[in-house]
C-alpha positions in Angstrom: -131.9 244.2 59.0 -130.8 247.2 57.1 -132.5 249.7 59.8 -131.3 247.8 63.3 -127.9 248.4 65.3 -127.1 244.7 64.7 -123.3 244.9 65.7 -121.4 246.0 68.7 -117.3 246.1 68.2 -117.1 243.3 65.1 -120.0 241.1 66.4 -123.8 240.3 66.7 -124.8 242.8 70.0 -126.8 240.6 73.0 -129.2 243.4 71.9 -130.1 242.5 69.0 -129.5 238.9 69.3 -132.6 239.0 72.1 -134.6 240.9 70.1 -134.5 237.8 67.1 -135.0 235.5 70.3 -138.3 237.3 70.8 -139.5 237.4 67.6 -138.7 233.6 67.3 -141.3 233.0 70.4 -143.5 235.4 68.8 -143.6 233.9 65.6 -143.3 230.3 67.3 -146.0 226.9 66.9 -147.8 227.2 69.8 -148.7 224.0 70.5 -145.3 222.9 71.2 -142.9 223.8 73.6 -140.4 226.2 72.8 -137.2 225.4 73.3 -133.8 227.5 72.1 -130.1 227.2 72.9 -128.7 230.8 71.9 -125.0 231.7 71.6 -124.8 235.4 71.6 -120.6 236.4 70.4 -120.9 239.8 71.8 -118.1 239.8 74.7 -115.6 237.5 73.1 -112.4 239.1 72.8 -110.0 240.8 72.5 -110.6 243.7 74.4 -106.9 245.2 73.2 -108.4 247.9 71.2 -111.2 250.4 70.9 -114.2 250.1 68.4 -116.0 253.6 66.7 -119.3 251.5 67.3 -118.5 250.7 71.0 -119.0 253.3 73.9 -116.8 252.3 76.3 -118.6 253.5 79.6 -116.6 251.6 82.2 -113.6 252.5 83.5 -111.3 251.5 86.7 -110.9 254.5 88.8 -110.1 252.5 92.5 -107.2 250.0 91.3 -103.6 250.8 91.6 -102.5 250.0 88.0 -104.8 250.4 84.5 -106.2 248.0 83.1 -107.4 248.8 79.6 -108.6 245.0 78.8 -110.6 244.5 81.9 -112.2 248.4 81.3 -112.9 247.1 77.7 -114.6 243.6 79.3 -116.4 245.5 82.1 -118.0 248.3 79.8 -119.3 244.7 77.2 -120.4 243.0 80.3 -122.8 246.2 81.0 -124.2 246.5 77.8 -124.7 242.7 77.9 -126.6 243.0 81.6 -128.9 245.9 80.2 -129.9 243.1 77.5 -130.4 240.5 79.3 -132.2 242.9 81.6 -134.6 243.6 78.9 -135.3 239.7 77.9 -135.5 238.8 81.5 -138.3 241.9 81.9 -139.7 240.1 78.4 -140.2 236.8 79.3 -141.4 237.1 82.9 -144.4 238.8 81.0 -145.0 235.5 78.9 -147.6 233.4 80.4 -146.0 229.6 79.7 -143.6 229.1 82.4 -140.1 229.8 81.8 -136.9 228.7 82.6 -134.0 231.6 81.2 -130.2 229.4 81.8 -127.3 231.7 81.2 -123.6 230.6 81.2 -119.9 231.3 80.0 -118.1 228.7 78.2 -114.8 230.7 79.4 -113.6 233.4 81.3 -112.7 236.5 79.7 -108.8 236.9 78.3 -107.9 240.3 80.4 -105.0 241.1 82.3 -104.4 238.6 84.8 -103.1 240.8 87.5 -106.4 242.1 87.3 -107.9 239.0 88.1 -105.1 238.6 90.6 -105.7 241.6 92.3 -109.7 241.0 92.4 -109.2 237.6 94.0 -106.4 238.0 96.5 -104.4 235.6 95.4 -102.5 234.2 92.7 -104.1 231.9 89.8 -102.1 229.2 89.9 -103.0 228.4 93.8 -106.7 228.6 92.9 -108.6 225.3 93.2 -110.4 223.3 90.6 -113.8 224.7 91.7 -112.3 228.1 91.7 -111.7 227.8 88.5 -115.1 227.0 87.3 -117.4 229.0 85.4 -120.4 230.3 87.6 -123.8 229.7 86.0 -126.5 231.6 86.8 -130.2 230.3 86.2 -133.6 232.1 87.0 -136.6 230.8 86.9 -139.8 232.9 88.1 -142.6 229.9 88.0 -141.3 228.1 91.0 -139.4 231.0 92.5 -136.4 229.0 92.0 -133.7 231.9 91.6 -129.7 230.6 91.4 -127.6 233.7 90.8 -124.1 234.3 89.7 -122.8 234.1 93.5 -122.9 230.8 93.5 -121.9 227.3 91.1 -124.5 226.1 89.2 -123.6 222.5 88.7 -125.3 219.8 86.4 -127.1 218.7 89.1 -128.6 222.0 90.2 -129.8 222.6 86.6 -131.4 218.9 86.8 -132.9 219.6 90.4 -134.4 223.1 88.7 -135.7 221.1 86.2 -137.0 218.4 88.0 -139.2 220.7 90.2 -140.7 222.3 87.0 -141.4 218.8 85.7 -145.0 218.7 86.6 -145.4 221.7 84.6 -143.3 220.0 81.6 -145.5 217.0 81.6 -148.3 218.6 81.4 -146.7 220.6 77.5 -146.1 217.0 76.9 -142.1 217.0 77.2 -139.8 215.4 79.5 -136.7 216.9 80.8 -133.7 214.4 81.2 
């Protein structure tokens, strides 16, 4: 990929990685399902320094203190929603039906007075469900949407899938 932007800081941009997502469903055997579990690297830290190859374009300006690690996360997290903004824009033009599942396998190593100060309280006196990762899931055939202000638990993902089921069946796979 000699011509493409393919890295953002020292890893694979959401960019790019969606643009090889497409081209796999472009380039994909039609007469099955398609099916990907895609790990973009793009956010994971550290966010204690600044990259030539990253713009940072976020930046604090209402919080008491400065937070250059949370300023750094922010600014990836932007450049990650304007990519997922384009695949989203992508795939609701596909006509199979489509179910896009987005999630964080952790939260984000920045300054936990930050995090402190977003939420009110301390860390430690959050519960076990505060904790948790939020999920968000959309899926334009049903007009099922689950957005990131809520948890997306197992069973939510399994009641999303259940109501496409029908539609499943019918490409000849199951969801369990």
């Amino acid at each position: 990929y000699p011509n493409d932007n393919v890295l953002l800081r020292s890893f694979v941009s959401d960019e790019f990685d969606y643009k090889l997502l497409e081209q796999m469903y472009e380039e994909r055997d039609t007469s099955k399902p398609f099916h990907i579990f895609n790990v973009t690297m793009q956010n994971h830290g550290s966010y204690n320094s600044g990259y030539t190859n990253f713009n940072q374009q976020i930046r604090l300006t209402s919080m008491d203190e400065y937070y250059p690690a949370a300023n750094r996360y922010l600014s990836l997290m932007y450049e990650s929603d304007q990519a997922f903004k384009h695949l989203v824009e992508y795939f609701s033009k596909v006509k199979e039906p489509t179910i896009i599942c987005m999630f964080g396998d952790h939260q984000p190593n920045v300054e936990t007075k930050f995090v402190e100060s977003l939420l009110g309280e301390e860390i430690s006196d959050l519960s076990l469900e505060q904790r948790q990762k939020r999920f968000g899931a959309l899926d334009e055939v049903s007009g099922l949407k689950i957005g990131a202000a809520r948890f997306l638990r197992g069973h939510d993902l399994v009641r999303l899938l259940d109501e496409r089921g029908d539609k499943a069946q019918r490409h000849g796979h199951h969801h369990a």
